[in-house]
N, C-alpha and C positions, 0 to 999 in steps of 0.2 A: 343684812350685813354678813360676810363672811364667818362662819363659826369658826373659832380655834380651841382644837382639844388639847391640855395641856398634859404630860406625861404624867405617868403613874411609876414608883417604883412598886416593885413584887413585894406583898405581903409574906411573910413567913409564915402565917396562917391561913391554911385553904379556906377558913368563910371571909376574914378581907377579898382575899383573891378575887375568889368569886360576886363581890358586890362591886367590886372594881368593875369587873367584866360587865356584868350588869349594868350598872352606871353609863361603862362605853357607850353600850348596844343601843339602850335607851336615848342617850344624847345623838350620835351617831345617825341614828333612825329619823329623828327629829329635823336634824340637817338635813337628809339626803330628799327630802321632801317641801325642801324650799329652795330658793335662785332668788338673785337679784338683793335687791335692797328691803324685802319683806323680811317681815318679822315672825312672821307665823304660818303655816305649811296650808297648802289649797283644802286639806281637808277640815279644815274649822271656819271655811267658807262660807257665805248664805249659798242657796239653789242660785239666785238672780247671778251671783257672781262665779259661783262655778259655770254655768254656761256661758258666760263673756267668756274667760278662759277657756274654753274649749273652741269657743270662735276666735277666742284670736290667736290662738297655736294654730287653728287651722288656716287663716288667712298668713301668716308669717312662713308656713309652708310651701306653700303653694307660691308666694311672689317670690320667695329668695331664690329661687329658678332664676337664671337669665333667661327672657323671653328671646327666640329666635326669628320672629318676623314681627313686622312693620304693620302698623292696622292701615294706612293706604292700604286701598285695596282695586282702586279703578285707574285703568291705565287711558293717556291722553289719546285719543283716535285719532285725532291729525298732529302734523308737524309742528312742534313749535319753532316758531321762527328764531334765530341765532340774532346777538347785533343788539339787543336790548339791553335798556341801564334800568337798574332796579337800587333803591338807594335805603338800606338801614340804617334806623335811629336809634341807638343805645338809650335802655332805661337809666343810665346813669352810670357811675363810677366802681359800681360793687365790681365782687370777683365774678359774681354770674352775669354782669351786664357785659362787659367788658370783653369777655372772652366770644358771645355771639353773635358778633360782625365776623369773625373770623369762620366759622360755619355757615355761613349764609350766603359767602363770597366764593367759599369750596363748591354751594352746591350751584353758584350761578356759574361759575367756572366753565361746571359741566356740562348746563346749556351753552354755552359758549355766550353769557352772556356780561356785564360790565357791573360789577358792586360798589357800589360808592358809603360807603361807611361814614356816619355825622357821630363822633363820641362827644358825649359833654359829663357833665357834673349830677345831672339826674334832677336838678331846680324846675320850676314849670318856665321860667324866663329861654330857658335854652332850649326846652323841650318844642315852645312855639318855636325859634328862631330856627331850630331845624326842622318844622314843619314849612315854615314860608319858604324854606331856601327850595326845598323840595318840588313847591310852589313855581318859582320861577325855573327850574332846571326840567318840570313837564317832564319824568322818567316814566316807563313803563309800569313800574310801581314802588310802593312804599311799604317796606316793611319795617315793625316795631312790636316791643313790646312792654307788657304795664304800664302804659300811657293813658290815662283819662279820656274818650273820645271827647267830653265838654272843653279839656285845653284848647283843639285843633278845628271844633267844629266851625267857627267863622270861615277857616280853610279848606272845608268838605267841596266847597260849592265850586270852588276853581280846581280842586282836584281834580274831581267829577270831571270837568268842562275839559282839563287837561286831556282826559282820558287815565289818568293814573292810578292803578289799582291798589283800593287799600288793604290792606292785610295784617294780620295782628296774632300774638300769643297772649294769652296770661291777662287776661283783660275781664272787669265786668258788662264791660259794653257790648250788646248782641248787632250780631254783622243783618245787615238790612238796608231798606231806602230812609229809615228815621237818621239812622245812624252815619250812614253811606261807606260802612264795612262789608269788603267783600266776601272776605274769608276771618274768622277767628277759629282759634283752639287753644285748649289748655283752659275754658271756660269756666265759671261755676260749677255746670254743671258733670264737669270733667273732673276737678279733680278733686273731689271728696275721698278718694283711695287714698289720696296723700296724709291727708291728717289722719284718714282712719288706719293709715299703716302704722304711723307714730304710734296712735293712743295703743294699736295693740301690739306693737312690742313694749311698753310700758305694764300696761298688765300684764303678759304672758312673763315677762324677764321680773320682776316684783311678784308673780304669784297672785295678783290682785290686792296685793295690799301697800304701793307706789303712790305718793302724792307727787303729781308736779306742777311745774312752773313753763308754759308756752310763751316766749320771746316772739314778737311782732315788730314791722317796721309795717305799719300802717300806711307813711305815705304811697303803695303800692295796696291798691284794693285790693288784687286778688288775695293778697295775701291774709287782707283779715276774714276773706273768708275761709280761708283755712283753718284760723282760729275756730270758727264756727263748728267748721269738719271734723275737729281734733277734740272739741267741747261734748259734741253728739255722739260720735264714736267714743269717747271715754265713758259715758255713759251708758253704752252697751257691753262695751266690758268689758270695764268696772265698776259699777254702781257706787260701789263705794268709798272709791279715789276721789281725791279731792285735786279738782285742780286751778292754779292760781295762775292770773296774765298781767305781762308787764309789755308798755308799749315803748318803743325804741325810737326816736324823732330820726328821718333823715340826715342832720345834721350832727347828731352826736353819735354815731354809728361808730366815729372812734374811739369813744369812751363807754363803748358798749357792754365788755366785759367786764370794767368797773363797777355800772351799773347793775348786773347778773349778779356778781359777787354779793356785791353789796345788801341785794334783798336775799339771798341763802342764805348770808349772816343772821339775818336777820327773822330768815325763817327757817333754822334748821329741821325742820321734820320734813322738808321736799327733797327727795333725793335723783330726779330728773331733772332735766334742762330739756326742754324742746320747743326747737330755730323752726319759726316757720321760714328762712332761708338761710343759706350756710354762713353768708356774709356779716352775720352777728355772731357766730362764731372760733371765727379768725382768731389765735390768739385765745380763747378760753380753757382750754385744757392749763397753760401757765399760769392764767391769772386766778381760776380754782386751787391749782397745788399751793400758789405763794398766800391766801387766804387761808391755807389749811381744809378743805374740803374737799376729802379723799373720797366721799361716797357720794360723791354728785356723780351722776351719768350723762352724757348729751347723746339727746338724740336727735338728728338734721334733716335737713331735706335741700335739695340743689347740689349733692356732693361735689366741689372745686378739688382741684389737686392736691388742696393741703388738706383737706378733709379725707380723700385717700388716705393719704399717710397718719391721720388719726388715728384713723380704724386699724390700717397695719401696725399701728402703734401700741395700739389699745388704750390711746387716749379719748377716743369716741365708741362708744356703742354700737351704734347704728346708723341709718340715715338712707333717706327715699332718693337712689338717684333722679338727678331731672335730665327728661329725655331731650337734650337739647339739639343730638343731631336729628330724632326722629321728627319732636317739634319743626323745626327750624325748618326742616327738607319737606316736609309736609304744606309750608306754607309757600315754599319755591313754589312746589307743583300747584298750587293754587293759583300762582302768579302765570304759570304755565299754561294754567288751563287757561285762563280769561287771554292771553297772550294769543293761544291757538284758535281762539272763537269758540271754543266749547263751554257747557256748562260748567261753574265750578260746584266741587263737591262737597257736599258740608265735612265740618269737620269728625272726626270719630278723635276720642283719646287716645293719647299716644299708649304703648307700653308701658308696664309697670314692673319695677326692678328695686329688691329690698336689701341695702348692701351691710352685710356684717363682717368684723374680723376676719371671719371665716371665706367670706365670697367676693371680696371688693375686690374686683380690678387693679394691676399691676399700676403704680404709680407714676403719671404722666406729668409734666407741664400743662397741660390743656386738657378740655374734656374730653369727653367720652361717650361712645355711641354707647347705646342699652344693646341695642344689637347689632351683631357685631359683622354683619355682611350688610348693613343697612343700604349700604353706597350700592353696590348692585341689583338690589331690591328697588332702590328709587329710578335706576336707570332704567330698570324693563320696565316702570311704569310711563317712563317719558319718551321712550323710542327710542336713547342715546347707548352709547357706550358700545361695549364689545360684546 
């Protein structure tokens, strides 16, 4: 917690004076050797925890860079053909689902090709209903994401027979003939930086002495494997952070921040909040203040527009953006490549971009590329544009 020094008047005797001064130097000293919500300064540290801090100032360095290219890195050798409908399925109603059809239609645009966008509620009843419509409308392909491939698999088989390529982000499911995924990204095994970004600005900004609290919405697998990512990586460090998980139901997503409040109250020694996605966060910086709990921090991942304006705020901390145009357009050209009879390429992680007060992006309605010439980078990979 922030230290406050409180005024001194002047002794008329030079030895008050002087223990006044003293007293300053000493408290003074003491502050200027701790950040964040710790209590006591890196040098009273174990060895195990002084080195997590040292790795996680160096990993928060290095990603708060905006990256400047695209990990695509293989360009389509034939034409992809123009005139094709590609049809995305919304993971459901949040701020990050929602906004994804609208990227994925830009980047088919620029094939010149036909986006059909199925939004629903994010239930597994809707999620099949826009898997069979998909079914009977035979598109070029299907794109989604955090969908269960067990929901849709009855409907693998007439995909297939379709010809309709499937394609996916943000999934447990590996792309293969088990599965009948053609392309995945943003997989397991991709995004471990994400939670391991959180846990270390949690240590680096607490000093290593930060307990927190990770927020889940479980009905999205991948997501609790980030709980995973965020549990492992706190444990490198910070050894000796403690950290505590509350699971969030699909359906009460709007009584989310009640339910956040609710267990701080109840455990006041955590002074983090960390979303494994922004959309439980909505609304949490108000319903912290009106609880009275000024030393909670949030730290996000998925940044939405109003999560921007957190950060410019300083009502958030921090937060991983999610690469949704690099994602997204990574998974066109997938669709691109099987489109042009070429190999498709596996996937590679997208970039990683770590947003603070200091470095977040100018506040938008919509999202946001990590990089920021992305659109011309995808084009010289597909043969279009200028």
């Amino acid at each position: 917690m922030p230290r406050v020094l409180g005024s001194r008047r002047l002794a008329a005797r030079s030895v008050v004076l002087l223990v006044a001064v003293a007293v300053s130097l000493i408290v003074a000293a003491c502050g200027s050797s701790s950040s964040g919500n710790g209590s006591s300064s890196s040098g009273g540290l174990s060895a195990a925890d002084k080195a997590g801090l040292t790795k996680a100032e160096a990993l928060l360095t290095k990603y708060e860079q905006r990256p400047t290219q695209i990990t695509s890195t293989v360009k389509i050798s034939k034409p992809v053909p123009k005139g094709k409908t590609m049809y995305w399925i919304a993971c459901g109603a949040t701020p990050e689902c929602t906004q994804e059809g609208a990227i994925a239609t830009q980047a088919g645009d620029v094939l010149g090709w036909k986006t059909v966008v199925l939004n629903n509620d994010g239930s597994t009843q809707q999620w099949k209903s826009d898997f069979n419509q998909v079914v009977h409308a035979k598109p070029a392909a299907v794109l989604y994401t955090a969908i269960p491939q067990a929901l849709f698999a009855s409907e693998v088989p007439a995909l297939k027979q379709n010809g309709t390529f499937i394609d996916a982000c943000c999934i447990t499911d590996l792309p293969g003939a088990t599965t009948g995924i053609g392309y995945a990204i943003d997989v397991p095994s991709q995004v471990g930086p994400v939670g391991g970004a959180q846990a270390a600005f949690v240590a680096a900004d607490s000093k290593d002495t930060g307990d927190s609290l990770i927020v889940n919405l479980p009905a999205y697998q991948i997501l609790s494997t980030a709980v995973t990512d965020y549990k492992s990586a706190e444990k490198s460090y910070c050894p000796t952070c403690k950290v505590s998980e509350l699971d969030i139901a699909l359906a009460n997503i709007a009584n989310a921040t009640t339910t956040i409040t609710s267990y701080l109250r109840a455990h006041p020694q955590i002074h983090y909040v960390v979303a494994t996605t922004d959309g439980l966060t909505i609304g949490l910086p108000a319903a912290l203040k009106a609880a009275g709990l000024r030393d909670v921090k949030i730290v996000g991942q998925g940044a939405t527009p109003t999560n921007i304006q957190y950060l410019h705020s300083g009502q958030e901390a921090f937060d991983v953006a999610f690469p949704y145009y690099e994602a997204l357009w990574s998974m066109v050209t997938a669709a691109a490549q099987n489109a042009a009879g070429v190999a498709v390429t596996p996937s590679t992680a997208p970039p990683l971009w770590l947003l603070t007060p200091q470095n977040a992006p100018p506040t938008t309605n919509s999202a946001f590329p990590v990089v920021s010439d992305y659109k011309s980078q995808y084009e010289a990979l597909w043969g279009v544009g200028g």
